[in-house]
N, C-alpha and C positions, 0 to 999 in steps of 0.2 A: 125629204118626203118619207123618212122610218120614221116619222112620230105616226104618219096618218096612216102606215102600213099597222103599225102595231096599235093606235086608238080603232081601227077596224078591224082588228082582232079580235079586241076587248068589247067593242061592242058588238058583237056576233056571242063572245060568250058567256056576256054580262045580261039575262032579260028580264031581271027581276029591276024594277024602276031604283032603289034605296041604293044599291050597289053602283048601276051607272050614275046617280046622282052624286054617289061619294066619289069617283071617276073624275066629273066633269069640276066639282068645287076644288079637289085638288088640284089639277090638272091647270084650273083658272087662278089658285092660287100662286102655283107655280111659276106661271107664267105672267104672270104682274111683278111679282116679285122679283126675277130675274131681270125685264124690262126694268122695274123701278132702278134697279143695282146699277142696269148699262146707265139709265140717264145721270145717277150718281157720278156715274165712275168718269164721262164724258165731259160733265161740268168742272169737275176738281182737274182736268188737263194734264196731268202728270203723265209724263213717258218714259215711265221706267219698264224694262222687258216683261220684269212681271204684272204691271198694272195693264199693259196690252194684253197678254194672254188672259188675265182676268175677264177683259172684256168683252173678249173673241168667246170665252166662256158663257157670260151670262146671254151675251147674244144667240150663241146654238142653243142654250138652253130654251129662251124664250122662242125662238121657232120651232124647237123641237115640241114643245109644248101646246104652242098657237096649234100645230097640227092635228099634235095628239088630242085637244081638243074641237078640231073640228068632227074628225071623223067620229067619236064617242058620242056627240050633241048632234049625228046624221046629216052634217054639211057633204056634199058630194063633191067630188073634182072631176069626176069624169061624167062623158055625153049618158 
């Protein structure tokens, strides 16, 4: 939940629309790309220490992301 702490951050200090838009395309691009990487990295099967930690990587990344882009794009989590 520090992606969604710091994407409402960013969107409390971001108000001009151009700036949150470049925000949310990165932030989306990020976050495909990282997922893309896990689904990658899951298919090819290998168990070497590093190819785990790599994945445990891409995976934090893409939730950290997922988050960071809800809160930026004004998805709420709380009541």
């Amino acid at each position: 939940m520090a992606g969604y702490a710091l994407g409402d951050l960013t969107a409390k200090n971001t108000k001009n629309p151009i700036p949150r838009a470049i925000c949310i395309g990165l932030s989306f691009l990020v976050c495909a790309g990282a997922l893309i990487k896990y689904v990658i990295g899951i298919q090819q099967g290998n168990a070497n220490t590093a190819d785990v930690v790599w994945l445990g990587v891409w995976l934090t990344t893409g939730f950290f992301s997922l988050t960071f882009l809800m809160a930026v794009s004004g998805v709420s989590i709380s009541k």
